[in-house]
N, C-alpha and C positions, 0 to 999 in steps of 0.2 A: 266490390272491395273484399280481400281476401282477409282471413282471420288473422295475420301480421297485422295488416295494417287497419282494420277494425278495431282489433286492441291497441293498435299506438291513437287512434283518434280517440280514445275511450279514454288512454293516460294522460293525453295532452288538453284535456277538457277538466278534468277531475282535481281540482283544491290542494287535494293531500298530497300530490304527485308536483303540482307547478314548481317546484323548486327544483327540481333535478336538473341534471345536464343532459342533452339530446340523447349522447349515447344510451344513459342509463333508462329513461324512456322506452328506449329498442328494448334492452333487456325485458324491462317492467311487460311491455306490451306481449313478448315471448312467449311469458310463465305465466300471464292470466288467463283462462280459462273462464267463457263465455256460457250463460247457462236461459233460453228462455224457461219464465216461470206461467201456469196458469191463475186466473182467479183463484183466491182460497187454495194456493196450493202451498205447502209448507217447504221453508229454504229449510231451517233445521230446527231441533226442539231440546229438550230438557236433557242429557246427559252426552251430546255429540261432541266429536274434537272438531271445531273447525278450523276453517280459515281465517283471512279475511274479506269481508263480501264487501262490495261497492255499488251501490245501485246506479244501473246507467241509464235505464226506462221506466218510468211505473212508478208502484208507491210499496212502500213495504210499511207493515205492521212488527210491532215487537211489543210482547204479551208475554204476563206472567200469570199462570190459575193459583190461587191465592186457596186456603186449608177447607175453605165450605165451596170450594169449584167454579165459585164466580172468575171472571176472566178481569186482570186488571192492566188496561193500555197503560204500558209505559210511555211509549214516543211514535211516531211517525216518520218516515225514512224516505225520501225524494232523491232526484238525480245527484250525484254528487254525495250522498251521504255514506259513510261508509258503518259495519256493523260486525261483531263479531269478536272486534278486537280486546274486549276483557277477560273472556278464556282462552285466547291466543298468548295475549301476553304475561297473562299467568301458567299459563300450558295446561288448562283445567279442561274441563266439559262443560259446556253451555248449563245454563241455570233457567233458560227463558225462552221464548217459543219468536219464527220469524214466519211472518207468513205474508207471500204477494195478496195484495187487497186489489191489484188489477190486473192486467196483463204486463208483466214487468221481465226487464233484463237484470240482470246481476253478472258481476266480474268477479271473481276468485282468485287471490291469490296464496297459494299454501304456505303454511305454518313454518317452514325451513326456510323458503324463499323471501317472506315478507322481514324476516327476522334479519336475516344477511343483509338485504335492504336498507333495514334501519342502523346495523351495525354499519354500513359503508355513507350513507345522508344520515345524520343526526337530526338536521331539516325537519322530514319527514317524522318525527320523533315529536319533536316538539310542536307541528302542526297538528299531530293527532292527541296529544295530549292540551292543547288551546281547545281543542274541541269536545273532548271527554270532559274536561272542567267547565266550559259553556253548560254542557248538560247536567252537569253535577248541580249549577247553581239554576237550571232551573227544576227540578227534579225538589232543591230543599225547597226554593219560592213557591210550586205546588204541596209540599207539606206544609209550608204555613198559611199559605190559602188555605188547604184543608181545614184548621185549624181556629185559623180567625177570621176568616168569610164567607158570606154566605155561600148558598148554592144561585142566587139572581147574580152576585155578584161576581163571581168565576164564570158563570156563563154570560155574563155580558162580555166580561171582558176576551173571552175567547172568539164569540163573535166576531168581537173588532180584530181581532189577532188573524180568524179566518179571508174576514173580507182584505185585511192590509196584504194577508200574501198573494190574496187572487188579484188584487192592484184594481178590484170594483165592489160594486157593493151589491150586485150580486155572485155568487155563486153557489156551488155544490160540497154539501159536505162531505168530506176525504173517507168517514165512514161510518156506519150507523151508527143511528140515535140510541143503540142500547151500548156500543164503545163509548161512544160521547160522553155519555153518563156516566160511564164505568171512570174516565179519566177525569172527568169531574168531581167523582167521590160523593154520586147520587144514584136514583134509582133512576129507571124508567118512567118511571110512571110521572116523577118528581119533575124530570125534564122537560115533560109532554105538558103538564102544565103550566110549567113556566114559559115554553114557547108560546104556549096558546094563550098567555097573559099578554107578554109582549106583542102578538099580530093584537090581538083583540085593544089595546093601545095605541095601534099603528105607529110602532115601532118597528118592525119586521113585516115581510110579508114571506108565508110560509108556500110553497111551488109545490109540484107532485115531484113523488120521490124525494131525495136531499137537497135540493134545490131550496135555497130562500133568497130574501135580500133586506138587507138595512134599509129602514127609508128615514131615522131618526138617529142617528149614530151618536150625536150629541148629547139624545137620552139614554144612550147604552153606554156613554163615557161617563155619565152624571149614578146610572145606576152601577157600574164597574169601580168607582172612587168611592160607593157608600154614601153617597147624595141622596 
């Protein structure tokens, strides 16, 4: 497959894009620019102009270091999710750090290009903004979790959130236990206990590495509701 028609399978796969017409597709596919990323390798961080990125492979991290240096997970980024686009369409310099958490592809499309884009589909306009407001209202729902639930209770309910997207009830967690924490709005150490509450309840069963599995989902929907 050459790099034409790699980038048109990449646009005719990709959400934000579905709404175009064939031709514009070609175009799209033209002007993106293919990037592999390594583990822990950084797409871009605190003051860069970018683009906007699309993940086509892999999983991307997006992290902000907070005034005493701790690291605080914003969000997690899957095929299909796209990143970049609030210093894009402000015309600013990124504020927050991206970084492949696995072997990951990204799509690029620049700052002039994505803009003409929008200006010719308003579509596209309005599917990227159905999705920045998605994350806006989970973004406030984790500050009021913060706020008015526990730490058993956030992390139950994430649990179930983890296993609903892996579609079993086992799986691997997307990324360390000291992230985890971080996006939970606890420590380490806070976490490790509370995991080890749960197996020791046989609730969970904890695997080597990030690997676990629900065996009582029912009591992590009972402790996630404040039961």
């Amino acid at each position: 497959m050459d790099g034409h028609d790699h980038g048109l399978h990449f646009v005719r796969t990709v959400p934000l894009f579905a709404g175009l017409p064939e031709t514009t597709k070609h175009h799209v596919a033209s002007a993106v620019v293919t990037r592999q990323y390594q583990r822990d390798e950084r797409i871009y961080g605190p003051g860069d102009r970018t683009g906007l990125f699309i993940v086509h492979e892999g999983l991307v991290k997006v992290h902000r270091l907070a005034a005493s240096g701790t690291e605080q997970l914003l969000r997690l980024m899957s095929p299909g999710d796209f990143l970049g686009e609030t210093a894009l369409l402000a015309d600013t310099t990124t504020d927050h750090f991206a970084v492949a958490l696995r072997p990951s592809e990204l799509c690029m499309l620049d700052r002039e290009r994505f803009k003409r884009l929008l200006g010719q589909h308003p579509g596209v306009a309005v599917h990227m903004l159905q999705t920045v407001s998605g994350r806006l209202g989970l973004a406030e729902h984790m500050v009021s979790d913060l706020t008015g639930r526990s730490v058993a209770q956030r992390l139950a309910q994430q649990l179930l959130l983890l296993a609903d997207e892996a579609g079993r009830a086992d799986f691997t967690l997307p990324t360390t236990k000291k992230e985890l924490a971080s996006y939970l709005g606890t420590t380490p150490e806070t976490l490790s206990r509370r995991l080890a509450t749960l197996q020791e309840a046989g609730v969970i069963r904890l695997g080597s590495g990030q690997s676990m599995e629900l065996l009582d989902p029912a009591s992590l929907r009972t402790v996630s509701s404040g039961g």
